[in-house]
N, CA, C and O of each residue as an XYZ file, in Angstrom:
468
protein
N     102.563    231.991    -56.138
C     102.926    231.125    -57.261
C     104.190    231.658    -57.921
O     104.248    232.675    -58.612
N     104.894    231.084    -57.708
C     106.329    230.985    -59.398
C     106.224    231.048    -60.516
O     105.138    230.915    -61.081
N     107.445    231.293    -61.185
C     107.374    230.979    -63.036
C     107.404    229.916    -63.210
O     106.999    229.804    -64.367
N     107.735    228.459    -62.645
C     108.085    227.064    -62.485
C     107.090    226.625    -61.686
O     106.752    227.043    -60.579
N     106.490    225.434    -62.571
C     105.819    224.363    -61.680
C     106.353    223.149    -62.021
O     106.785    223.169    -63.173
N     106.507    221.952    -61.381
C     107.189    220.660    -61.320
C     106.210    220.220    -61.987
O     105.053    220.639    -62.000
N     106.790    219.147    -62.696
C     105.665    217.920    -62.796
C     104.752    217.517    -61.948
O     103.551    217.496    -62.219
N     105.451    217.021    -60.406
C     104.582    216.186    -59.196
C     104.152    217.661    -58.742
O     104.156    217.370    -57.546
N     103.835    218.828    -58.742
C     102.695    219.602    -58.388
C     101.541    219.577    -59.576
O     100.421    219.849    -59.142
N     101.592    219.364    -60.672
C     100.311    219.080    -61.182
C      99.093    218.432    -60.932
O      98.957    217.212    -60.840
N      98.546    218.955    -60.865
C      97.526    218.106    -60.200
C      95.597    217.607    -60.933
O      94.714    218.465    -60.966
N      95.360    216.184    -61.404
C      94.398    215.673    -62.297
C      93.225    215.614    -61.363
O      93.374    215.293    -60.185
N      91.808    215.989    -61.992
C      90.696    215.255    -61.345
C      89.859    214.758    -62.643
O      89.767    215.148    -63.807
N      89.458    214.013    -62.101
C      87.744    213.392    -62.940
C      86.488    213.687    -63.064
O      85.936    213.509    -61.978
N      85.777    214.048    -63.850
C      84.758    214.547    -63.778
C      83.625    213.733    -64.728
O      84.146    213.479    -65.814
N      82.646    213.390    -64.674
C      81.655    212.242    -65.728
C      80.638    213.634    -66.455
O      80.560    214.847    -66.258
N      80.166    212.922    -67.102
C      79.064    213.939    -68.170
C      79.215    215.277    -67.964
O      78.326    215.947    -67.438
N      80.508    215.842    -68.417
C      81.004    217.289    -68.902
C      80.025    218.019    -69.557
O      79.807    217.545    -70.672
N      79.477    218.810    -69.341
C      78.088    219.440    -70.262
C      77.386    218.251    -71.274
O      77.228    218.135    -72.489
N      77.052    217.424    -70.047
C      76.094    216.557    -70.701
C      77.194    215.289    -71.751
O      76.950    214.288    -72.425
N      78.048    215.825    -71.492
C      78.548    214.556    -72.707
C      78.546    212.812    -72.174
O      77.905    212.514    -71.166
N      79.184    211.929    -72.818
C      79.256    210.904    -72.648
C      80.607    210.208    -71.784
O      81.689    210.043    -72.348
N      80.389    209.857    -70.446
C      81.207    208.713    -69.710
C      82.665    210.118    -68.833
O      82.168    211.135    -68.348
N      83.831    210.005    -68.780
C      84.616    210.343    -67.624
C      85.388    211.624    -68.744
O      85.342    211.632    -69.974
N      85.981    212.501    -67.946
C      87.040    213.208    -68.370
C      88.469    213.649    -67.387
O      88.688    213.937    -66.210
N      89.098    213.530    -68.409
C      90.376    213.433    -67.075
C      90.803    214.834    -67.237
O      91.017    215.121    -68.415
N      91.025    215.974    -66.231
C      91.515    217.549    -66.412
C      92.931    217.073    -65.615
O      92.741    216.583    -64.502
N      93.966    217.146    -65.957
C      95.481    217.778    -65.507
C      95.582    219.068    -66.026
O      95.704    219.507    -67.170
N      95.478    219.747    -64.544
C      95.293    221.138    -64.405
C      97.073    221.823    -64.568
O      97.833    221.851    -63.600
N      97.372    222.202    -65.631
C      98.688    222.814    -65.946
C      98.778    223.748    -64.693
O      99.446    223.627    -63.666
N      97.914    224.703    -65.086
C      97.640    225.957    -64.026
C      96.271    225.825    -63.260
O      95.420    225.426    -64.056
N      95.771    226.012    -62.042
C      94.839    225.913    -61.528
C      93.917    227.334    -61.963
O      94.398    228.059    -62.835
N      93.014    227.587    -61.536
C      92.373    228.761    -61.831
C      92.909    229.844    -61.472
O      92.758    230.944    -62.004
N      94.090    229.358    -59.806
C      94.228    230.605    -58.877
C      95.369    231.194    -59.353
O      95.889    232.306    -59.265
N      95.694    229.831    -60.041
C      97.441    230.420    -60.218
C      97.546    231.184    -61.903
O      98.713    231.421    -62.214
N      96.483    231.582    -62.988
C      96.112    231.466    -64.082
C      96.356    233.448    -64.121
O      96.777    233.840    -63.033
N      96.169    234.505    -65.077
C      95.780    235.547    -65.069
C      94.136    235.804    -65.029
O      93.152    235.087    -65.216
N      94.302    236.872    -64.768
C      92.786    237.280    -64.781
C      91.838    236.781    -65.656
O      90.797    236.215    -65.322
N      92.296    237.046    -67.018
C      91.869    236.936    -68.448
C      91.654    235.384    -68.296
O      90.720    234.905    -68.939
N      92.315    234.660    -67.620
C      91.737    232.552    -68.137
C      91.067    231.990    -66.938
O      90.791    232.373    -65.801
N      90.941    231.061    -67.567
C      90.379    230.149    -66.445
C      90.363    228.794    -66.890
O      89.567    228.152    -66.206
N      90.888    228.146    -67.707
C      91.175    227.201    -67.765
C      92.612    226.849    -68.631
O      92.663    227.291    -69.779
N      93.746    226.090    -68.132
C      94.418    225.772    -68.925
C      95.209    224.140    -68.434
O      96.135    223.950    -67.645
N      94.482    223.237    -69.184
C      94.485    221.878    -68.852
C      95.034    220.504    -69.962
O      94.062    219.973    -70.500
N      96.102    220.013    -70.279
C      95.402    218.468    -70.616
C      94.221    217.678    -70.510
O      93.890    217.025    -69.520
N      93.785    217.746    -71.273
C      91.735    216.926    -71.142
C      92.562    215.971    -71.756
O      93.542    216.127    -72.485
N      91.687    214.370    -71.105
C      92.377    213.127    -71.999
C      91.068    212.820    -71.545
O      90.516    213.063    -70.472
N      90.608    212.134    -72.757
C      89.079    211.340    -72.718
C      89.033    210.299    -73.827
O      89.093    210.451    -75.047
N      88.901    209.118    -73.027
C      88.877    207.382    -73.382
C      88.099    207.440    -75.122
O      87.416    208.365    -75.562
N      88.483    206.126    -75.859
C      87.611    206.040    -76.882
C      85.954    206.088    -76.617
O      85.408    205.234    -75.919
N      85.238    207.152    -77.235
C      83.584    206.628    -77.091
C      83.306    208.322    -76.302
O      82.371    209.068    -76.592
N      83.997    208.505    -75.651
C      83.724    209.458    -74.232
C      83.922    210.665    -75.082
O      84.639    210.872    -76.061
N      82.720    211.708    -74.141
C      82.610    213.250    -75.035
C      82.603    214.424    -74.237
O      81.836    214.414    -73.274
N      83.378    215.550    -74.459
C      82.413    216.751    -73.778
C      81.618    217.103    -74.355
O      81.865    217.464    -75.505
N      79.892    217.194    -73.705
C      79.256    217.894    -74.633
C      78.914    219.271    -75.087
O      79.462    220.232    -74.548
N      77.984    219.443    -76.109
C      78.041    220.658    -76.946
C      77.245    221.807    -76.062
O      76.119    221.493    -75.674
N      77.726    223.054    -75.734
C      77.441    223.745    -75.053
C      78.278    224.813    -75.533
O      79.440    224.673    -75.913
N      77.427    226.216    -75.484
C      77.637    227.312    -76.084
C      78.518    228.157    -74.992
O      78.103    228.109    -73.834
N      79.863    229.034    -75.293
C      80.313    230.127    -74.642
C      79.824    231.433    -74.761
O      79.544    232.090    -75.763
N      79.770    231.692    -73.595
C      79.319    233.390    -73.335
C      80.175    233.918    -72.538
O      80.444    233.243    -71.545
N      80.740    235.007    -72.666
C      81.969    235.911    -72.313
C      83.329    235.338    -71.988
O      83.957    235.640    -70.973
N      83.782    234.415    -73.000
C      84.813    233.528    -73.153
C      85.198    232.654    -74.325
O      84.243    232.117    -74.886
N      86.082    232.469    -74.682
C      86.276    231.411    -75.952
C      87.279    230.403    -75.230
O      87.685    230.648    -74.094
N      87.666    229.251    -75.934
C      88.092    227.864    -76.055
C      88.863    227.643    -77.146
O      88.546    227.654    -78.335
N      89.749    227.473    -76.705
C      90.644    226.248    -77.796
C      91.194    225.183    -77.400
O      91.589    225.083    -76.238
N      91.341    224.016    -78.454
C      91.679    222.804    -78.077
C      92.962    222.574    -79.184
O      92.906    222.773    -80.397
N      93.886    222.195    -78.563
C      95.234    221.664    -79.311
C      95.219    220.368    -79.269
O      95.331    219.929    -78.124
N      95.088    219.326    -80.368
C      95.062    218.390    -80.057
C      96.948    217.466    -79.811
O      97.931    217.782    -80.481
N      96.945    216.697    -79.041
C      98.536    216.131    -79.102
C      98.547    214.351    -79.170
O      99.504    213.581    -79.256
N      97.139    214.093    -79.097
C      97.245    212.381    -79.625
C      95.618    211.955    -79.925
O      94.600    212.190    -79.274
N      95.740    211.543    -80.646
C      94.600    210.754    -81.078
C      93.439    211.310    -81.953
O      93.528    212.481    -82.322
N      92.337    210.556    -82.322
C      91.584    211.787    -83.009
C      90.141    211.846    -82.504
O      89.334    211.029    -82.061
N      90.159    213.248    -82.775
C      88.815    214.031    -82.290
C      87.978    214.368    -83.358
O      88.371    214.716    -84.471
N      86.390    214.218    -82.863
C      85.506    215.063    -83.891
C      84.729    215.923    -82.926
O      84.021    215.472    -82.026
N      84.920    217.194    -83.190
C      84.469    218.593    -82.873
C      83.458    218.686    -83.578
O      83.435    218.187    -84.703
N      82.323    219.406    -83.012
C      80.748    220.294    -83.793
C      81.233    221.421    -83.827
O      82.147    221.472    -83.005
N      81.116    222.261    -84.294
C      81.304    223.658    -83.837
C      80.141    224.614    -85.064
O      80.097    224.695    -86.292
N      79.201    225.301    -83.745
C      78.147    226.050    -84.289
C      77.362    225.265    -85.683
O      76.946    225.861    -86.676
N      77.295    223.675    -85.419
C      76.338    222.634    -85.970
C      77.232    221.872    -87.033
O      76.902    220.833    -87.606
N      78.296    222.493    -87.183
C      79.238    221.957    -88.485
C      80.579    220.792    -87.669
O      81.133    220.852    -86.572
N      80.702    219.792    -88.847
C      81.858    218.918    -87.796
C      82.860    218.793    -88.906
O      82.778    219.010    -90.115
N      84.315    218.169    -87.739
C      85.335    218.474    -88.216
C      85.834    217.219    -87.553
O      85.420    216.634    -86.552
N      86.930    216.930    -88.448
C      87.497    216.023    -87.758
C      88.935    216.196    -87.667
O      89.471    216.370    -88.761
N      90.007    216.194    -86.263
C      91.404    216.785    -86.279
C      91.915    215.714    -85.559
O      91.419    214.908    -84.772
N      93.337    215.949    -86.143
C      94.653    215.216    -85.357
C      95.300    215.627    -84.548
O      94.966    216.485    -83.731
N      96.877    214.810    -84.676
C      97.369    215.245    -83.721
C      97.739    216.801    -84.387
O      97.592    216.965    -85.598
N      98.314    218.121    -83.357
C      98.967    219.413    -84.468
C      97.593    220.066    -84.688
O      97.708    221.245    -85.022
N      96.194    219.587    -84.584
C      95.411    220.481    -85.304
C      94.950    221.282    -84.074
O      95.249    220.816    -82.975
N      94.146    222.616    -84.141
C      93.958    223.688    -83.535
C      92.665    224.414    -83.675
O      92.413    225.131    -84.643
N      91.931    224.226    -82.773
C      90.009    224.883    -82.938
C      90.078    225.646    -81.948
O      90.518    225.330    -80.842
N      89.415    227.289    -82.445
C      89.542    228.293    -81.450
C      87.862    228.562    -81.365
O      87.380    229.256    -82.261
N      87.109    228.117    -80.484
C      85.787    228.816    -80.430
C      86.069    229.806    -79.581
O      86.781    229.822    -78.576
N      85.120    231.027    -80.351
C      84.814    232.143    -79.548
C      83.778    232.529    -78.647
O      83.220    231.493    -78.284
N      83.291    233.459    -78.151
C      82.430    233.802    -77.150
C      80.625    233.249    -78.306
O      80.433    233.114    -79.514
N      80.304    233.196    -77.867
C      78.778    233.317    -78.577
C      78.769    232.430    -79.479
O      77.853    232.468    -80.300
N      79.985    231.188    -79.589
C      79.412    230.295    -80.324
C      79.780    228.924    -79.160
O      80.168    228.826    -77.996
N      79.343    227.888    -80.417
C      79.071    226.569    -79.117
C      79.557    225.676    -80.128
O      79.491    225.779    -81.353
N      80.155    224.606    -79.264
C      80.900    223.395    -79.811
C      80.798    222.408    -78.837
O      80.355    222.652    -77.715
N      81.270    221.051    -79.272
C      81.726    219.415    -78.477
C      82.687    219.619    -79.048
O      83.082    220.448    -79.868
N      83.255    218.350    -78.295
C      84.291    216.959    -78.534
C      84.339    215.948    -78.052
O      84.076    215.639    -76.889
N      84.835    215.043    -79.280
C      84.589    213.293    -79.060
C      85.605    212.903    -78.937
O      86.542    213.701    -78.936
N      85.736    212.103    -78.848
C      87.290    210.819    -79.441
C      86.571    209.839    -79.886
O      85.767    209.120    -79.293
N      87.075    209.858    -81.498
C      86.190    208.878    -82.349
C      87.522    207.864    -82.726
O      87.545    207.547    -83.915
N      88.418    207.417    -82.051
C      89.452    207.060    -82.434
C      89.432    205.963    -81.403
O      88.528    205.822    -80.580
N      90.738    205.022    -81.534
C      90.591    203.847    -80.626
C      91.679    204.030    -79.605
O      91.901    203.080    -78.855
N      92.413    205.173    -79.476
C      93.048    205.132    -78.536
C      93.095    206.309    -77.820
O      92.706    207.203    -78.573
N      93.495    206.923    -76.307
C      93.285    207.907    -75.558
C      93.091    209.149    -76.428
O      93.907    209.091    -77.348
N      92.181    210.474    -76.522
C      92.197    211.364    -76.933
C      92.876    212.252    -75.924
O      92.452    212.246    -74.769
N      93.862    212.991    -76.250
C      94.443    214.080    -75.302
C      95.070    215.063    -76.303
O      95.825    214.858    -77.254
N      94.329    216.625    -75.619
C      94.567    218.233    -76.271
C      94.770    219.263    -75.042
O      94.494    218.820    -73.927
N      95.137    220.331    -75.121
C      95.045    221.348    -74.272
C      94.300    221.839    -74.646
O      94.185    222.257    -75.798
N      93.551    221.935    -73.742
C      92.381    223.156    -73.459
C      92.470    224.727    -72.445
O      92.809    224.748    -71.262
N      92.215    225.509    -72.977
C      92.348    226.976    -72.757
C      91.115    227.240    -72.962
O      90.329    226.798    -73.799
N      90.919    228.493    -71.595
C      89.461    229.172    -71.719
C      89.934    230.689    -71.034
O      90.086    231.145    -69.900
N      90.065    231.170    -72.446
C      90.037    233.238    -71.672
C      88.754    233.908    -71.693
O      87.653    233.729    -72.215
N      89.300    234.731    -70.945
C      87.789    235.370    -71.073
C      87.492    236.621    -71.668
O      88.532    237.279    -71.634
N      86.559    237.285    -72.210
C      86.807    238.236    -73.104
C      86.982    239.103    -72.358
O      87.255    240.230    -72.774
């Protein structure tokens, strides 16, 4: 792998009920797992339709953050909810647990990052 990846090497898949959530999720994989450091394992564009969720499921030896860049989301995090825009920024850590929705009427899309502790 390079310091440079193109656009047309990026590469999206689909996946339905993400830890249980509701209907499709779209991952455009920035970096794949292989091409990532040790420390991550995920670093993606998630875009998920109005209605559609990942569901709430707890991290263990890893945290999450989500950057959001369009639309709006409502996050649980460790039973409490929030609701963010575009610019806003949720870092769960190892040993706690969160969702996300798109409670909004048009595409939800954030980067998602997952290191590991």
């Amino acid at each position: 792998f390079r310091s440079i990846k193109r656009a047309q090497e990026v590469k999206s898949e689909v996946k339905r009920g993400v830890c249980d959530g509701v209907g499709e999720v779209q991952f455009t994989h920035l970096l794949t797992e292989q091409e990532l450091p040790e420390k991550s394992r995920l670093y993606s564009v998630v875009t998920l339709k109005p209605g559609n969720s990942i569901g709430y499921h707890q991290h263990v030896g890893d945290g999450e953050s989500y950057w959001i860049l369009e639309g709006t989301a409502q996050v649980v995090e460790d039973g409490q909810t929030y609701e963010l825009q575009p610019g806003d920024v949720v870092m769960t850590y190892s040993g706690h647990s969160h969702s996300i929705q798109n409670i909004g009427e048009d595409d939800l899309k954030f980067v998602a990052s997952i290191i590991l502790d």
